[in-house]
MARBA-3410 file (N, C-alpha, C, O; in Angstrom, 1 decimal):
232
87.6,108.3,69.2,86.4,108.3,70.1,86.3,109.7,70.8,87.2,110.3,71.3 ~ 85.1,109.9,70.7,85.1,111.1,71.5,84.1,111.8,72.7,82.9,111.9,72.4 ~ 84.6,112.2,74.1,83.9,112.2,75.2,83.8,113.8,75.6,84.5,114.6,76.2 ~ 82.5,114.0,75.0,81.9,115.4,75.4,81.5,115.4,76.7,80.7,114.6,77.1 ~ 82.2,116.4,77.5,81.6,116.4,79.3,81.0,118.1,79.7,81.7,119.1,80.1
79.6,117.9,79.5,78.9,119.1,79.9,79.4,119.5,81.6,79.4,118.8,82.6 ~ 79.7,120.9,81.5,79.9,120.7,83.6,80.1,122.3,83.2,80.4,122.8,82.2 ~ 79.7,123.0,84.5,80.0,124.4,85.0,81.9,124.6,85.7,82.7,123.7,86.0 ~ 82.1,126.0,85.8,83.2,125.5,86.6,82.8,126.7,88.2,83.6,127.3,88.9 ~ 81.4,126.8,88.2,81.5,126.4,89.6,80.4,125.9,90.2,79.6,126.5,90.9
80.5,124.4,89.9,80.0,123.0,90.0,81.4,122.2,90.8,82.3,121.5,90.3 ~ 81.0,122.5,92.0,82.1,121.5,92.6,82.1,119.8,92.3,83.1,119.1,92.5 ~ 80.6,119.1,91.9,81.0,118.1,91.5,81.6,117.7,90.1,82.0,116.5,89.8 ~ 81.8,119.1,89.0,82.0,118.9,88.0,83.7,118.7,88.4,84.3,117.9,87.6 ~ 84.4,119.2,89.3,85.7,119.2,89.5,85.6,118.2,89.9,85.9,117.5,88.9
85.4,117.4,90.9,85.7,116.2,91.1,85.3,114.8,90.2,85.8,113.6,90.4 ~ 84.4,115.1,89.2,83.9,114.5,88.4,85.2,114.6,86.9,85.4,113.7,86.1 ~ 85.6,115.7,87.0,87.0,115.7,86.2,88.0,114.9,86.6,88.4,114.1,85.7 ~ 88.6,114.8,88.1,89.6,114.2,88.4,89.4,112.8,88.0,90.2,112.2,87.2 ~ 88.3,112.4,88.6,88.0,110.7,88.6,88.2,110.3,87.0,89.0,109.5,86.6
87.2,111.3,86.0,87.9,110.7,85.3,89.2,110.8,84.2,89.3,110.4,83.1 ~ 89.9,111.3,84.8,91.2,111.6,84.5,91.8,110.6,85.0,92.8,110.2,84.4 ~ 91.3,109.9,86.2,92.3,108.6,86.5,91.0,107.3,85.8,91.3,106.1,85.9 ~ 89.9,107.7,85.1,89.9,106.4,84.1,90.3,106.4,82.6,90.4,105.5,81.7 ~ 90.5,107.9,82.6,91.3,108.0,80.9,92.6,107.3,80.9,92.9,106.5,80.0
93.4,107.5,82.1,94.6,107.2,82.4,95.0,105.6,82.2,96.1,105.2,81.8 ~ 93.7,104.6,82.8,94.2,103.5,82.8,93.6,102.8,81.5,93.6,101.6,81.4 ~ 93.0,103.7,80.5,92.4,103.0,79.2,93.0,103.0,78.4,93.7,103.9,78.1 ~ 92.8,101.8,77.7,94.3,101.1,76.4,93.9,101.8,75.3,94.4,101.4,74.3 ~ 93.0,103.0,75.2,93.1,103.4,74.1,92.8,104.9,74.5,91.7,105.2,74.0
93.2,105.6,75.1,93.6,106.5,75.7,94.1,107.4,74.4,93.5,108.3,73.8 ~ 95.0,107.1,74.2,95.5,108.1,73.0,94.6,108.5,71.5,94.8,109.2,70.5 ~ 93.6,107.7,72.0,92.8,108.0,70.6,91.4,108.6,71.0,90.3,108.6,70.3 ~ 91.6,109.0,72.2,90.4,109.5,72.9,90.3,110.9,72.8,91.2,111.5,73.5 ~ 89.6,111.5,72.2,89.5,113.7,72.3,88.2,113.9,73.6,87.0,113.5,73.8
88.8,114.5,74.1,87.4,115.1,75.1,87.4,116.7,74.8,88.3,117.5,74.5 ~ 86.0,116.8,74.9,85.7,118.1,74.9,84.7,118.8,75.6,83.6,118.4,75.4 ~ 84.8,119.5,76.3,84.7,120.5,77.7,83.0,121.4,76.7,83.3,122.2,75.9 ~ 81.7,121.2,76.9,80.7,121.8,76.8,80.3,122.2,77.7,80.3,121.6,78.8 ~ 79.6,123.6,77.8,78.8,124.5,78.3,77.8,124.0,79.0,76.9,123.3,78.4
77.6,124.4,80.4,76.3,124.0,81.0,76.7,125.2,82.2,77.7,125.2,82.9 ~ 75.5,126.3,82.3,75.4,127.3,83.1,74.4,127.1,84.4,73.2,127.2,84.4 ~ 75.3,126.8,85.7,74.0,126.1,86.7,73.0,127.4,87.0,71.8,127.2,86.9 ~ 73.7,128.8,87.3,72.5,129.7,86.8,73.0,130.5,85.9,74.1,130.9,86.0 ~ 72.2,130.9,84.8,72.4,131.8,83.8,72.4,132.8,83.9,73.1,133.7,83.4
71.1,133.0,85.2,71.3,134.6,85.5,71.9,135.1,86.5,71.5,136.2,87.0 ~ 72.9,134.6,86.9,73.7,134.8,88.2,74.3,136.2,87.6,74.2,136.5,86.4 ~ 75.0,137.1,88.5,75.2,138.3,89.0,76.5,137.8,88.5,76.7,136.6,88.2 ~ 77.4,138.9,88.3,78.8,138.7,87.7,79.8,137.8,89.3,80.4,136.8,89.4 ~ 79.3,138.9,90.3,79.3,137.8,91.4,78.4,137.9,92.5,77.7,138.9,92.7
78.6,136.4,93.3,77.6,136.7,94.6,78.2,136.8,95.6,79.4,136.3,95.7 ~ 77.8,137.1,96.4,77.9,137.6,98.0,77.7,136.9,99.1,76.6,136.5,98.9 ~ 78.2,136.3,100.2,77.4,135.6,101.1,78.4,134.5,101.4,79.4,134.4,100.8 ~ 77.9,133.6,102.3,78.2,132.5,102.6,77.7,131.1,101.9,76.5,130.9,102.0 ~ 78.3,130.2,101.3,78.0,129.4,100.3,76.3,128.8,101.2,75.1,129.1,100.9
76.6,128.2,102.0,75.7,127.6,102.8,74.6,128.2,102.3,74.0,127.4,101.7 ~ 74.2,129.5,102.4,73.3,130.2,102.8,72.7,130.6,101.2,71.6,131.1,100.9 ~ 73.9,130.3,100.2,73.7,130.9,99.0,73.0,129.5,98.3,71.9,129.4,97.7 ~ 74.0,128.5,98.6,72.4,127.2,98.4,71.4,126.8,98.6,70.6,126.1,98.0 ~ 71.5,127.3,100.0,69.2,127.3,100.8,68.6,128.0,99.6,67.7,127.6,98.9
69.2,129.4,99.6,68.2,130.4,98.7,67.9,129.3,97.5,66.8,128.9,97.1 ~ 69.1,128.7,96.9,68.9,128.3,95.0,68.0,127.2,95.6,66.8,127.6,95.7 ~ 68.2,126.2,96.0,67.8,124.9,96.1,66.3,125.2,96.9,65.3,124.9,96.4 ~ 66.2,125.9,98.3,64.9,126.1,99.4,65.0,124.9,100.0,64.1,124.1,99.9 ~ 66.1,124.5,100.5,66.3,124.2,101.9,66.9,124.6,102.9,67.7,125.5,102.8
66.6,124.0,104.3,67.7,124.7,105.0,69.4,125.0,104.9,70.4,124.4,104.3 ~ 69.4,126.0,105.7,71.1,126.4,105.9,71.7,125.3,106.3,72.7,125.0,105.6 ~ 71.4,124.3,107.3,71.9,123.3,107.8,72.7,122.2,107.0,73.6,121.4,107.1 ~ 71.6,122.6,106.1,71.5,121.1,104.7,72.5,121.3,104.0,73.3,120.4,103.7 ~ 72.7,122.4,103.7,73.6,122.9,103.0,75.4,122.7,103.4,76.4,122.4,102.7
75.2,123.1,105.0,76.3,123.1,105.7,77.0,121.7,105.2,78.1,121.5,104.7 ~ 76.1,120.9,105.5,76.2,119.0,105.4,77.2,119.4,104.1,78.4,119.6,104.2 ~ 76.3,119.4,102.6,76.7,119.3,101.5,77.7,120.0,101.3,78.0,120.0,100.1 ~ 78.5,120.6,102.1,79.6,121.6,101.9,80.8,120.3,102.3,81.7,119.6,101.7 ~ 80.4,120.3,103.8,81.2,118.9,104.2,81.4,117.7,103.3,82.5,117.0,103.4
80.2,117.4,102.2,80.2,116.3,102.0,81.3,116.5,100.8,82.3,115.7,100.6 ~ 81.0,117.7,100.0,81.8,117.9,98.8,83.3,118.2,99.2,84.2,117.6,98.7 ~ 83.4,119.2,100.1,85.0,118.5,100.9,85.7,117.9,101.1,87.0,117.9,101.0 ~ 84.6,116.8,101.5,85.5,115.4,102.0,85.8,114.3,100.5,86.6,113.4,100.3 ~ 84.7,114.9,99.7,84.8,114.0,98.2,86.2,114.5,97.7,86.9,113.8,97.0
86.4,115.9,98.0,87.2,116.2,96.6,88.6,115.6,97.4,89.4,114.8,97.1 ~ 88.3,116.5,98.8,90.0,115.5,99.7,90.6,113.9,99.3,91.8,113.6,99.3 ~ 89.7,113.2,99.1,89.5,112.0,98.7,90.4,111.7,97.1,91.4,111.0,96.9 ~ 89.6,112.5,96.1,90.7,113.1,95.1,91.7,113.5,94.9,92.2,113.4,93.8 ~ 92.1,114.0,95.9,93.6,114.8,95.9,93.0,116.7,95.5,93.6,117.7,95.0
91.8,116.5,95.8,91.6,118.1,95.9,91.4,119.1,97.0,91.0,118.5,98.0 ~ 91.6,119.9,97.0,91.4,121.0,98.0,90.3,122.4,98.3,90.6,123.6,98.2 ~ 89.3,122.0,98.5,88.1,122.3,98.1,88.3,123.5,99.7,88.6,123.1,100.8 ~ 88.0,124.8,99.3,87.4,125.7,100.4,86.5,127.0,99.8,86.7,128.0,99.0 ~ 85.2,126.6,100.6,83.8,126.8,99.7,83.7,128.5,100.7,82.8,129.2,100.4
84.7,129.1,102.0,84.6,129.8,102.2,85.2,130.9,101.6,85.0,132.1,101.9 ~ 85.8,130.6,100.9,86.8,132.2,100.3,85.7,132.0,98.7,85.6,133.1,98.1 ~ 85.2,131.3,98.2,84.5,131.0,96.9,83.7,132.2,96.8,82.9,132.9,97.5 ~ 84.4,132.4,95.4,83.2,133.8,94.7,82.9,133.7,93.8,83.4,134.3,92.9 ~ 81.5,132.9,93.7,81.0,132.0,92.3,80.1,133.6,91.8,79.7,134.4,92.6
79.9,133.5,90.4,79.3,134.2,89.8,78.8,133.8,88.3,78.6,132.7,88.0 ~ 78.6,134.6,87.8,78.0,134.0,85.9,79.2,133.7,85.3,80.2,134.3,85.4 ~ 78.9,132.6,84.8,79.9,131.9,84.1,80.0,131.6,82.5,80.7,130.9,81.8 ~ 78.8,132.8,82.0,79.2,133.2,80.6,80.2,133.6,80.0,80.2,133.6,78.7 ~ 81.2,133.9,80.5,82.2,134.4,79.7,83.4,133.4,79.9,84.2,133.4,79.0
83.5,132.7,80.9,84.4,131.4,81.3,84.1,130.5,80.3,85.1,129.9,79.9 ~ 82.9,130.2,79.7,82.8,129.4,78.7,83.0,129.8,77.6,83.5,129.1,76.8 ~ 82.5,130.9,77.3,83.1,131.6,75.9,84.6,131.9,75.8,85.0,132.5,74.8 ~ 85.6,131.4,77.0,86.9,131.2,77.0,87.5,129.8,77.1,88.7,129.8,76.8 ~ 87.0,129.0,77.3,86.7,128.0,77.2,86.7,128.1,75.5,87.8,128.3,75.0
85.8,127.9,74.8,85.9,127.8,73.4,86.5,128.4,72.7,86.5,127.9,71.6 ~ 87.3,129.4,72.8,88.7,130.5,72.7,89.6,128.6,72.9,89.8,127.8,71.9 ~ 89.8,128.4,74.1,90.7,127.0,74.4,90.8,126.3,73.6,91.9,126.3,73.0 ~ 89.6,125.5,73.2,89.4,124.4,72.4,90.4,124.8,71.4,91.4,124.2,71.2 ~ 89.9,126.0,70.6,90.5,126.6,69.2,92.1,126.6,69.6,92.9,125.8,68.9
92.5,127.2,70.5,94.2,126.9,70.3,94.7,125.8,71.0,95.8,125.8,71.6 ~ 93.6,124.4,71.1,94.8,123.5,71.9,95.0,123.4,73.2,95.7,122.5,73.7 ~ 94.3,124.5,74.1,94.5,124.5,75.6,93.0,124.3,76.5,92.9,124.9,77.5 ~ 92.3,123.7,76.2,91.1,123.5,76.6,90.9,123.0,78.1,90.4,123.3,79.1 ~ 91.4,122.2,77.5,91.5,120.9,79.6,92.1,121.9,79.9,91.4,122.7,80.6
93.3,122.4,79.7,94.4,123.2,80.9,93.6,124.8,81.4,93.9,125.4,82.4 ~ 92.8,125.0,80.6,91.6,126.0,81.0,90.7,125.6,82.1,90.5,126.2,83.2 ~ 90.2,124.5,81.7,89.4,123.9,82.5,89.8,123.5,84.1,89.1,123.5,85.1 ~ 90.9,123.3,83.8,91.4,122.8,85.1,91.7,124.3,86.4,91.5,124.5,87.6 ~ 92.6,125.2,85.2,92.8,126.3,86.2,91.6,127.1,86.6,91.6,127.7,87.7
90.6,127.1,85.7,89.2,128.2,85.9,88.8,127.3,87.5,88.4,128.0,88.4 ~ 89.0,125.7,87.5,88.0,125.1,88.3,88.8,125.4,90.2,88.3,125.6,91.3 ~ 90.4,125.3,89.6,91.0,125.3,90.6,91.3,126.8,91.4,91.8,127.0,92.5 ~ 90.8,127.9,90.3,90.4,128.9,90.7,89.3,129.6,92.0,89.3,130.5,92.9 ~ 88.3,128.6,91.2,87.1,128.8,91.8,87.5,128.6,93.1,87.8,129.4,94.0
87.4,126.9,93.1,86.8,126.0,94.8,88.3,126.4,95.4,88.3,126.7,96.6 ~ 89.4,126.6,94.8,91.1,126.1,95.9,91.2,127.7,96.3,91.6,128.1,97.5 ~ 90.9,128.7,95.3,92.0,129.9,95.6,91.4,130.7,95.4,91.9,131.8,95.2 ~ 89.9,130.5,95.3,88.5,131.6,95.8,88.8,133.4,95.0,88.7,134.5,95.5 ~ 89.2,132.7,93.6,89.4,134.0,92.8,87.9,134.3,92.0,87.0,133.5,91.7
87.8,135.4,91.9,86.3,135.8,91.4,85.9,135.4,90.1,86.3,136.2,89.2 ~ 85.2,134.4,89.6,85.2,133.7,88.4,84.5,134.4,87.6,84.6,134.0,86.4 ~ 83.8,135.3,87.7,82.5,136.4,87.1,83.6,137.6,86.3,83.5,138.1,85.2 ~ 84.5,137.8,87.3,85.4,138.8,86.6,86.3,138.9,85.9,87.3,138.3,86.0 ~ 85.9,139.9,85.0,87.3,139.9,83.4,88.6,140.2,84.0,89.6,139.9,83.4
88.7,140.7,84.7,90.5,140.6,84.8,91.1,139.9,85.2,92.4,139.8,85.1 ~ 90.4,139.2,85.8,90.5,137.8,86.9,90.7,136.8,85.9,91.8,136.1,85.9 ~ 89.9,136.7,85.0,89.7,135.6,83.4,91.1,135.7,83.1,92.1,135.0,83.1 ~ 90.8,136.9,82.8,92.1,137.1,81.9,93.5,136.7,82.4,94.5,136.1,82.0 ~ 93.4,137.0,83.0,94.9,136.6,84.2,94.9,135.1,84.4,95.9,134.4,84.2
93.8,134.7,84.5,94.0,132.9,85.2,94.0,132.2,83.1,94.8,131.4,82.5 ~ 93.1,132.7,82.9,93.8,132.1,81.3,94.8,132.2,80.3,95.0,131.4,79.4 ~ 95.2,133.1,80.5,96.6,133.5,80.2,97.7,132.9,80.8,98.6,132.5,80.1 ~ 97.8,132.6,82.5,98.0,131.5,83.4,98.4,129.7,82.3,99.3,128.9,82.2 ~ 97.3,129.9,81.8,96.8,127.9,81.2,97.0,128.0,79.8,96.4,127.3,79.0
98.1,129.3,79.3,97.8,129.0,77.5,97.5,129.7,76.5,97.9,129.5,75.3 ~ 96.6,130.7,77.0,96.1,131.7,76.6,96.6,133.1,76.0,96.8,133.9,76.8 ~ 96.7,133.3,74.8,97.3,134.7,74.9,96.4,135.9,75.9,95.2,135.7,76.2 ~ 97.0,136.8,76.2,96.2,137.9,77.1,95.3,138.5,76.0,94.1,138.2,75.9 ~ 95.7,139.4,75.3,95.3,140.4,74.1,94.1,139.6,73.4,93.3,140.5,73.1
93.6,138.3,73.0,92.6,137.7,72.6,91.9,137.2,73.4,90.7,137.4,73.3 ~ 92.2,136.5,74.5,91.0,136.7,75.5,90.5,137.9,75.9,89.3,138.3,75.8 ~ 91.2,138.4,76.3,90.6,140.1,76.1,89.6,140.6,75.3,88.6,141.1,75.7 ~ 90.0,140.5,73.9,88.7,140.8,72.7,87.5,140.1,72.8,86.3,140.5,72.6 ~ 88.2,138.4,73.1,86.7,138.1,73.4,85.6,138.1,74.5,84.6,137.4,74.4
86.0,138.9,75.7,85.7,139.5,76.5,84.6,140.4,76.1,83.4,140.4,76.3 ~ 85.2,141.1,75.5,84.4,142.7,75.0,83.8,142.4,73.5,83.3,143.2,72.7 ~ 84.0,141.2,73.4,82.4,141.1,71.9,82.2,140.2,72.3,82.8,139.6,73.2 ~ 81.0,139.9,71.6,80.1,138.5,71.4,80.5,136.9,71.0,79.7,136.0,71.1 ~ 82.0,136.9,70.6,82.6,135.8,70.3,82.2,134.6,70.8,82.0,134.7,72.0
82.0,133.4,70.3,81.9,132.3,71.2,80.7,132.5,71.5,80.3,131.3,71.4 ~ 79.5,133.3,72.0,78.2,133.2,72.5,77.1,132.4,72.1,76.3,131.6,72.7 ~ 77.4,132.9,70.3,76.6,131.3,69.5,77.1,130.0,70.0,76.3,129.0,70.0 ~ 78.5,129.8,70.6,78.5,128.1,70.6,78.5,128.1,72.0,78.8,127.0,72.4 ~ 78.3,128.7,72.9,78.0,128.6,74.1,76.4,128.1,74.5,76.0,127.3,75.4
75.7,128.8,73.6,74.3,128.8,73.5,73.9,127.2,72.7,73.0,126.4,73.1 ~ 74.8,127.0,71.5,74.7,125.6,71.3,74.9,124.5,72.0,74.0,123.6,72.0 ~ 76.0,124.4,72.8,76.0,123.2,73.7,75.3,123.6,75.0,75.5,122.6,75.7 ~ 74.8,124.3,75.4,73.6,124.6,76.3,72.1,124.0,75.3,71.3,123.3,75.8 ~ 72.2,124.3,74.3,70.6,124.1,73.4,70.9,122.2,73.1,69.9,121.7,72.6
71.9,121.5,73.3,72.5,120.7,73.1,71.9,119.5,74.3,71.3,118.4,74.1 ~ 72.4,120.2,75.5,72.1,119.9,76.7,70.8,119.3,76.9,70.4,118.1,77.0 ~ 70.2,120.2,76.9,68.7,120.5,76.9,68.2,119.4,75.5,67.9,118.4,76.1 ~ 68.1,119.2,74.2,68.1,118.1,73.9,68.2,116.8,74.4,67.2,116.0,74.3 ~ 69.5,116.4,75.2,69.5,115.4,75.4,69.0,115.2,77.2,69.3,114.3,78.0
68.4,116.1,77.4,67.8,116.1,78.8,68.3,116.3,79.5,67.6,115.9,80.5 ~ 69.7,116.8,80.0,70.8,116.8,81.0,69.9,118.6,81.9,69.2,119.6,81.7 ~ 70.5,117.9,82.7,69.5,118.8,84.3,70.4,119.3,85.3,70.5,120.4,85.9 ~ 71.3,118.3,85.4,72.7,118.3,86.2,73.8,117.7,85.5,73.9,116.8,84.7 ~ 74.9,118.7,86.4,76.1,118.2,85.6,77.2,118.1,87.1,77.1,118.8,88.1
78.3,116.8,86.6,79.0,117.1,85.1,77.9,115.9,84.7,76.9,115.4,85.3 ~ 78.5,115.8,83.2,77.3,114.7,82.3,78.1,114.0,81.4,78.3,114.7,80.4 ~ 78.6,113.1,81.3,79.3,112.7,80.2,78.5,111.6,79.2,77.8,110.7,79.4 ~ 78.9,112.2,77.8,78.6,111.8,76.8,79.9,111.3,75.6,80.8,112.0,75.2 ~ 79.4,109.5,75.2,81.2,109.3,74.2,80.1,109.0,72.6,79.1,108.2,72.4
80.7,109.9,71.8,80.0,109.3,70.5,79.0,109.4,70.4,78.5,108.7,69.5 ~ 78.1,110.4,71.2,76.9,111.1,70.9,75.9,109.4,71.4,74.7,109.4,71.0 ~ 76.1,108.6,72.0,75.6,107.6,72.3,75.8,106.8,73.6,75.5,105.6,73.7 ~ 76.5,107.4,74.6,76.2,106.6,75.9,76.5,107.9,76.8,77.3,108.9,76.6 ~ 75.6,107.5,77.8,75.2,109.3,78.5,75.2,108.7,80.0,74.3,108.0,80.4
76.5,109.3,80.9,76.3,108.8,82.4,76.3,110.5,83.1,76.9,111.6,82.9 ~ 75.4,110.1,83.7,75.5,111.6,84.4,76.0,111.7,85.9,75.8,110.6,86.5 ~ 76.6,112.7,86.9,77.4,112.9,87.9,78.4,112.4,87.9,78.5,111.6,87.1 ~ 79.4,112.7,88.8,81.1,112.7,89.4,81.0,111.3,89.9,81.1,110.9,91.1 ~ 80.7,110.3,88.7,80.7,108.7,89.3,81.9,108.2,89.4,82.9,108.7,88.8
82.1,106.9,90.2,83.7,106.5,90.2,84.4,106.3,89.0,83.8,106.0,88.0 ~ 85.8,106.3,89.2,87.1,106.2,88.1,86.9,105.0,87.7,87.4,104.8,86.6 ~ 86.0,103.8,88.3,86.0,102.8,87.7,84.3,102.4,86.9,84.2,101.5,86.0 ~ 83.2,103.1,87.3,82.1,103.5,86.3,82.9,104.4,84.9,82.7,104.0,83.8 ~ 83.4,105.0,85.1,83.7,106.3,84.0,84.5,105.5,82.7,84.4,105.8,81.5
85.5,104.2,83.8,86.4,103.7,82.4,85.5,102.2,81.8,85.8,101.6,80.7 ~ 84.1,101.9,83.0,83.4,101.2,82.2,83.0,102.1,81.0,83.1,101.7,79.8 ~ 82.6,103.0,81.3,81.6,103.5,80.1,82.7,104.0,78.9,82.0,104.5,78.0 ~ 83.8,104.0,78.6,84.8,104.1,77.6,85.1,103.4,76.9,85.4,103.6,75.7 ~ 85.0,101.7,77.8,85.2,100.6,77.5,84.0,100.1,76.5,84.1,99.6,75.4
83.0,100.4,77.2,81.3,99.8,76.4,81.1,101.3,75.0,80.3,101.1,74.1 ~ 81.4,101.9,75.1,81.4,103.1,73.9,82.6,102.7,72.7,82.8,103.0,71.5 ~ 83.5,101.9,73.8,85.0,101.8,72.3,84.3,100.1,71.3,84.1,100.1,70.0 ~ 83.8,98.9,72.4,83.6,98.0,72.1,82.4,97.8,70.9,82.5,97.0,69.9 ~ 81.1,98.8,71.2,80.1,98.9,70.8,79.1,99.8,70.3,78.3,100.3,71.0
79.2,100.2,68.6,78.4,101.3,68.1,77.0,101.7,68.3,76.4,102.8,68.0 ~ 76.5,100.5,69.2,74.7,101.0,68.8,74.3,102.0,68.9,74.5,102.7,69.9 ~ 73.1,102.6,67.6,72.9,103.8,68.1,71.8,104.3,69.1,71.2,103.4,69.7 ~ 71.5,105.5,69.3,70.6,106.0,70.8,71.2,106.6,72.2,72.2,106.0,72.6 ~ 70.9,107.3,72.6,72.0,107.9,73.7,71.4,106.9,74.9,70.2,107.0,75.3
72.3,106.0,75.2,71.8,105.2,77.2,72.6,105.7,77.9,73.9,105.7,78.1 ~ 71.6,106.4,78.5,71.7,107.0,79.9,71.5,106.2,81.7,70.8,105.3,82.3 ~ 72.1,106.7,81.9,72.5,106.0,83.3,72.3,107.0,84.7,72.6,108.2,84.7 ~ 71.9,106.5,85.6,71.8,107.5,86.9,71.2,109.0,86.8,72.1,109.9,86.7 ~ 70.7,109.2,86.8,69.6,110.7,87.3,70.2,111.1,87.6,71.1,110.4,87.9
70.5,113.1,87.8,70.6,114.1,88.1,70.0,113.8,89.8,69.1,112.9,90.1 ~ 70.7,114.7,90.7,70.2,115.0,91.8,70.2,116.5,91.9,70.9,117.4,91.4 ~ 68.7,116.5,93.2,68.9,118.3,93.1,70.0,118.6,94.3,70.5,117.9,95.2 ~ 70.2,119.9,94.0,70.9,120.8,94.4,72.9,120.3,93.9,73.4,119.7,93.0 ~ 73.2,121.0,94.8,75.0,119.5,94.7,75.0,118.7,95.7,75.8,118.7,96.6
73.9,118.0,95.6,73.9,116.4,96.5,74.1,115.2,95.9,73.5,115.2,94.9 ~ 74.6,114.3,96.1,74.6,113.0,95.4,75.9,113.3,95.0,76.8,113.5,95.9 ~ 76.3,113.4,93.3,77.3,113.5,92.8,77.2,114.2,91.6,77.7,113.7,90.6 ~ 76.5,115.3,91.6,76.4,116.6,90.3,75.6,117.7,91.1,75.3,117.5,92.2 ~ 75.4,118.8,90.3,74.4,119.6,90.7,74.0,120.2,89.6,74.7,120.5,88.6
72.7,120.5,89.7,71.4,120.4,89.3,71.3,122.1,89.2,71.6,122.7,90.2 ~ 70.8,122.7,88.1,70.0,123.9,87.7,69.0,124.2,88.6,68.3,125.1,88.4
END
């Protein structure tokens, strides 16, 4: 069976949305016959290699609401990830374009280290506010999780990986996803946001038990990172 999970990695609900379900892979009896795979979703595409500023203030601009609002949602995603066993500090964060994190990312997949990419790019971001936009930074944190240095590097500096970056983005957008994270098992049951460890291993359970086809979708996208995803 297999569980495609669309998410950014600097989408703080996509991290917390990893953990959770990492504790429903954990308690499912069929676990070992489960492949996930980590797809592309860019919350902005055209983001700057990086940005500047105070997060607060960097999500009024995306979203147009107040700074205040924002403040909240900083708290709220803090206290979610604490909850997880995460360590979320949105003030050292230096989010930027995340084109090239995903075209490393697919570098992953290919040798076997995909999750352990995923995990350090994420814990990069929100824990240890390393610059996610930048290649030496890449290179260092994935090489870090698996990676040889010298081939992430090349695919740094060509176009590698850009076609399939663009596919599970063109992917996305097919199946309507707006916000992430989004998970998808078997091209046929579709829950979207950082829902609980015990929604996530419903939905493994009802995808192992039952083929029908059609993608059912569950729970809406919210804007900005409120609720439990965020939204383009």
């Amino acid at each position: 069976m297999r569980v495609e999970i669309w998410s950014d990695v600097v989408c703080p609900w996509c991290y917390i949305g990893k953990r959770r379900f990492e504790v429903a892979l954990a308690d499912f009896p069929h676990r070992d016959e489960v492949e996930v795979v980590w797809r592309a979703f860019e919350l902005d595409s055209g983001a700057p290699q990086e940005r500047h500023g105070d997060y607060a203030v960097m999500l009024s601009r995306k979203y147009g609401f107040p700074v205040e609002q924002g403040e909240q949602m900083i708290g709220t995603m803090t206290a979610a990830a604490a909850k997880d066993g995460l360590d979320f500090h949105f003030e050292i964060a230096r989010v930027g374009n995340t084109f090239d994190a995903h075209r490393l990312l697919h570098l992953a997949a290919e040798r076997g280290v995909q999750d352990a990419v995923k995990e350090r790019l994420l814990r990069a971001t929100f824990t240890e506010g390393e610059p996610i936009g930048d290649h030496d930074a890449l290179v260092r944190l994935v090489a870090e999780a698996g990676l040889e240095t010298g081939e992430a590097r090349d695919v740094l500096t060509s176009d590698r990986f850009a076609a399939e970056v663009r596919a599970d983005e063109e992917q996305a957008r097919a199946y309507g996803i707006s916000g992430v994270p989004y998970f998808v098992v078997d091209e046929k049951y579709g829950v979207s946001g950082a829902q609980p460890s015990e929604v996530l291993g419903e939905l493994l359970a009802t995808a192992w038990a039952d083929h029908r086809p059609g993608l059912v979708t569950t729970n809406g996208a919210a804007p900005g990172c409120d609720g439990d995803s965020c939204a383009v």
